[in-house]
C-alpha positions in Angstrom: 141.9 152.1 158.7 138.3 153.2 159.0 135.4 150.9 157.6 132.1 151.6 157.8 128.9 149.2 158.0 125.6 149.2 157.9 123.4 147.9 160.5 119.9 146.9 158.5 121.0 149.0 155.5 122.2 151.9 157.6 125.6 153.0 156.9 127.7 153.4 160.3 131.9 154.7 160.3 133.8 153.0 162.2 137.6 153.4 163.1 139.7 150.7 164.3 143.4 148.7 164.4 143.8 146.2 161.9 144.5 143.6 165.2 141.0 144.7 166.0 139.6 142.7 164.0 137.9 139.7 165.6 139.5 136.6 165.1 136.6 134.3 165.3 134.9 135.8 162.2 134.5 134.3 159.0 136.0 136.6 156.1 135.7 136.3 153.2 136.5 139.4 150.9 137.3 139.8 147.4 137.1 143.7 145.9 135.0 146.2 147.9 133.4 149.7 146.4 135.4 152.4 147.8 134.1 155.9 148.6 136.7 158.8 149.2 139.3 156.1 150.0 137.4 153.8 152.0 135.6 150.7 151.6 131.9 150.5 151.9 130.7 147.5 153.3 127.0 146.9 153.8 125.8 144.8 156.5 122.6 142.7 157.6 122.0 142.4 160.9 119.9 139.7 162.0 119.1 138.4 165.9 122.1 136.1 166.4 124.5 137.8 164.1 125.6 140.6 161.5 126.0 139.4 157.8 128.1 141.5 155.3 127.8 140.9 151.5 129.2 142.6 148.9 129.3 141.6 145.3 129.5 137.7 146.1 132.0 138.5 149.4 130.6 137.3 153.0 131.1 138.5 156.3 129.6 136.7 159.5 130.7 138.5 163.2 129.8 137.2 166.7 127.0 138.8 168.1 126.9 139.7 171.4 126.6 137.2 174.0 124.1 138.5 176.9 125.7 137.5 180.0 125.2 140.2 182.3 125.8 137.9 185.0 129.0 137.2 184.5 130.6 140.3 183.3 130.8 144.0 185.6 128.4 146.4 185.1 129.2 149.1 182.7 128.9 152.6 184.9 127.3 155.8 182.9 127.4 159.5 183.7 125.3 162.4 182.4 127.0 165.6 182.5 124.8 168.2 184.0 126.6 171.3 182.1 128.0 171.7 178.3 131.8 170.6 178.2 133.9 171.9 175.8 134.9 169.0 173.0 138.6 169.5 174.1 137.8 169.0 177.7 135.7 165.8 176.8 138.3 164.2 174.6 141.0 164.8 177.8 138.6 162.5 179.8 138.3 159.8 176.8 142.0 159.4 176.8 142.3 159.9 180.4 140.0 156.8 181.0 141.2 154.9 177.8 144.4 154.7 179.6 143.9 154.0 183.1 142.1 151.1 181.5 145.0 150.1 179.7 147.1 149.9 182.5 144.9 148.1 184.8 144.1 145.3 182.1 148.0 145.1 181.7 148.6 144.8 185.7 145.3 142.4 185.5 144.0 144.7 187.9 140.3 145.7 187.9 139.0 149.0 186.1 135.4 150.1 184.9 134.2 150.3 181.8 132.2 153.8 181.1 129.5 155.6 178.9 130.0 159.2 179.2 126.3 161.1 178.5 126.7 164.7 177.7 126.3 168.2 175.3 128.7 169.4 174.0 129.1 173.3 174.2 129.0 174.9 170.4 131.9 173.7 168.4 132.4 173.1 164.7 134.6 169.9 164.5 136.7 169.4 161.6 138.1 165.7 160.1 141.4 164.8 159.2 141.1 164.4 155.9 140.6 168.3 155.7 143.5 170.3 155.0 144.6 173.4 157.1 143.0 175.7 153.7 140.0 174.5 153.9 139.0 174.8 157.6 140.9 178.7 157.2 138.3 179.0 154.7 135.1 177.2 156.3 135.8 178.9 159.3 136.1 182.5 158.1 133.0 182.0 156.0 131.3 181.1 159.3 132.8 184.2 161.3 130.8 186.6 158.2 127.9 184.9 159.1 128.0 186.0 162.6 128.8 182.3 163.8 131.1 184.1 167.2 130.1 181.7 169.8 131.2 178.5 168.5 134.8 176.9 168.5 136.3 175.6 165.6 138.7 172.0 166.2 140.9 169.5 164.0 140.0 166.3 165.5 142.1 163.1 164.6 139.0 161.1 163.7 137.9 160.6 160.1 135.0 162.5 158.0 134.6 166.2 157.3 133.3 169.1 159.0 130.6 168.7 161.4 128.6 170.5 164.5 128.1 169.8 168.4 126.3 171.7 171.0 123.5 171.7 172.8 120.8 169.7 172.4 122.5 167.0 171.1 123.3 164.6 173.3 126.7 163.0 173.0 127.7 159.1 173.9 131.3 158.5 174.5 131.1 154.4 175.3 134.5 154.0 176.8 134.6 149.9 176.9 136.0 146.7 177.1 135.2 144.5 173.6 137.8 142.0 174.9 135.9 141.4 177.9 133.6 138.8 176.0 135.1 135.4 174.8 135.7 135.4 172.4 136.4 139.1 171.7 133.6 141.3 170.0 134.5 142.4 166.7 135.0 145.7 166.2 132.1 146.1 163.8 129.5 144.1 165.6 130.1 146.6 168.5 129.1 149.1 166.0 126.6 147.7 164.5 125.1 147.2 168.2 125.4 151.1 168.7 123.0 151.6 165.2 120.3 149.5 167.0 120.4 151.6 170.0 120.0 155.1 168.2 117.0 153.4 166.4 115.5 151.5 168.7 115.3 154.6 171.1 113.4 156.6 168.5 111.3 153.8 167.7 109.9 152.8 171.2 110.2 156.4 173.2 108.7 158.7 170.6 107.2 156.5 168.1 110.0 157.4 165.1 111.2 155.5 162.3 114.4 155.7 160.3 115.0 154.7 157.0 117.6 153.2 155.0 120.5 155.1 153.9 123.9 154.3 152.5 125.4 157.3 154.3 127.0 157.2 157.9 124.4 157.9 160.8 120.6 157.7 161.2 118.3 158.9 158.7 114.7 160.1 158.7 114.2 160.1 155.2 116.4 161.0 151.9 117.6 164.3 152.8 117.1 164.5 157.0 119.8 163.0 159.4 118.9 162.7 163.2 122.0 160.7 164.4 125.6 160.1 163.4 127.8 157.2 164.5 131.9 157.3 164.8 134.2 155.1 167.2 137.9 154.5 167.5 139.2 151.2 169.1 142.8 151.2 170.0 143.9 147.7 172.1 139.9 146.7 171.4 139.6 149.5 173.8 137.1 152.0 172.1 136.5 155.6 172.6 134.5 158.3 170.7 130.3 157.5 170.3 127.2 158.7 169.1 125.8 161.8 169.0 121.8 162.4 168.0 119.7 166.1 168.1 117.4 165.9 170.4 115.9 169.2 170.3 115.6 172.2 167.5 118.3 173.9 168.8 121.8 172.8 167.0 119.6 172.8 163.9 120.2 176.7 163.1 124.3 175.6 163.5 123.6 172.4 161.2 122.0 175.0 158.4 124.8 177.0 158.0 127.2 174.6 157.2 126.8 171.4 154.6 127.8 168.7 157.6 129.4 165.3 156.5 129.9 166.5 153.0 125.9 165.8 152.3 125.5 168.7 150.1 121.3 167.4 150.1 120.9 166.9 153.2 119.5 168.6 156.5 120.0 167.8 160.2 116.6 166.5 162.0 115.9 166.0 165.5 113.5 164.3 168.1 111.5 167.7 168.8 110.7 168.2 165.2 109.9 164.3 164.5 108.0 163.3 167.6 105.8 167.1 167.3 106.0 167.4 170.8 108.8 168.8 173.4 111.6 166.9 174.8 114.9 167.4 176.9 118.3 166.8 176.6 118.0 165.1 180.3 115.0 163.3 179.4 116.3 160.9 176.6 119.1 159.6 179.2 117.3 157.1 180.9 116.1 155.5 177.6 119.6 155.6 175.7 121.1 153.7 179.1 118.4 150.9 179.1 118.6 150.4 175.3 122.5 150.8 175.0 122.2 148.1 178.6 120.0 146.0 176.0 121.5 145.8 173.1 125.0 145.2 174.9 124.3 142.7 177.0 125.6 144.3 180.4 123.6 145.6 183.2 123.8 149.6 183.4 124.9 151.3 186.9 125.2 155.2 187.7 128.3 155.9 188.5 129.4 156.8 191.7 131.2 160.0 192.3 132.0 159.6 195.6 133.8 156.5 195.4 137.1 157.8 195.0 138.5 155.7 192.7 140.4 157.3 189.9 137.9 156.9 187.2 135.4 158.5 189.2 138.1 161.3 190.2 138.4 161.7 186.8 134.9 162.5 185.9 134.4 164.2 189.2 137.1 166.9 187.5 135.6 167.5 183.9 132.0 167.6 185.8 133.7 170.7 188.0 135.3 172.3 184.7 131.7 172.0 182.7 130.3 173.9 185.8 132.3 176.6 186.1 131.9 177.3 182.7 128.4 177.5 183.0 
């Protein structure tokens, strides 16, 4: 079931198994709000842990122990082309289940961040029914909208937009590598920091507190949206944040998230000075290294292995489409 939470007082969505959940928490929950049939549950984080209230009800999560010592290293890749969405999702289940497999053979297997932009592509949520995206799509096709895709994705939320400059995290980790277990929504939560943190100490940017999904600039201006899956506390799916003014035409013509009010906003445009795509990868992997608790390593293509293989492939697809 998806639950979101809210890092600070920043609402974040978050999809995950009920078994998920982690054990070592202290819950207790009486009657949530709900919103579009799902609970909203704000949460405070503080330096050694996340606190949830809710009319009277109290959460209390693990946060995450920093022992980079005696975990791996977590190995990133930035994608040097655009790759399609569908291409990108392959990969995520790709390396979601060669992990799988080698944690069930208690062999060894990496855990990945995938950096990337996305090439243009209205995505569409579940919730939506066939009608609707007919509808939104044909609208978009009048408007001369002819080099964007258009994709039902499994995840949860409404219609949305990816392209490029945005730059797209697909954290493809571990959470039962810690003991105990991280929690599903501390992970989360850890993610929110990340996006803010970045803007904060690289270009000087502050967010505000909003009780929608993603990272806000003020009431009506969203810079960064957050939305992960975790199946066998193995997670997929990310981040993605607008770096610079380009996806912001895309954004305009469509009313993304279901925020009728608001507007998509991006580094460029915030910081008042120019930025790259390219440029805001080094500072996302130290800050996401951070915030973790794991030390960050490039991954190695040439190492054979078949999570490097794997990448290696989608890199060579993204080119040739370029």
């Amino acid at each position: 079931m998806p639950v979101p939470c809210t890092p600070g007082t920043h609402t974040c969505l978050l999809v995950f198994e009920d078994s998920d959940i982690n054990k070592e928490s202290e819950l207790r929950f009486s009657s949530p709000k709900w919103r579009y049939g799902i609970p909203l549950i704000p949460v405070l984080d503080t330096a050694d842990s996340a606190a949830c209230s809710l009319k009277g009800s109290f959460f209390r999560f693990h946060s995450f122990p920093l022992r980079m010592a005696s975990l791996p290293p977590i190995f990133y890749h930035y994608f040097r082309s655009p790759i399609p969405y569908g291409r990108a999702f392959t990969l995520q289940e790709q390396i979601h289940a060669l992990q799988l497999e080698r944690r069930r053979a208690s062999a060894s297997y990496k855990d990945i961040l995938l950096l990337l932009q996305h090439t243009p592509v209205y995505t569409f949520g579940r919730r939506q029914s066939q009608a609707e995206i007919d509808a939104e799509q044909g609208r978009l096709r009048e408007l001369d909208v002819k080099d964007a895709e258009f994709i039902l994705t499994q995840r949860g939320g409404q219609l949305t937009y990816h392209g490029p400059g945005q730059i797209v995290g697909y954290p493809l980790i571990d959470l039962a590598r810690w003991q105990p277990a991280v929690g599903a929504r501390d992970y989360v939560c850890k993610i929110q920091k990340t996006l803010e943190r970045h803007l904060h100490e690289e270009h000087g940017v502050t967010h505000i507190p909003s009780e929608h999904t993603g990272v806000f600039l003020d009431e009506r201006t969203k810079i960064a949206s957050i939305g992960v899956q975790v199946r066998h506390r193995l997670t997929t799916h990310g981040f993605a944040m607008n770096i610079t003014k380009e996806p912001l035409a895309y954004f305009d013509k469509v009313i993304a998230c279901g925020l009728v009010d608001v507007q998509a906003g991006c580094i460029e445009v915030a910081a008042k000075k120019p930025v790259t795509v390219e440029g805001e990868v080094p500072g996302l992997v130290n800050k996401f290294g951070q915030l973790i608790g794991r030390e960050m390593v490039k991954l190695d293509l040439t190492e054979r292995d078949d999570f490097s293989l794997a990448v290696e492939q989608a890199e060579k697809h993204a080119a040739a489409r370029s």
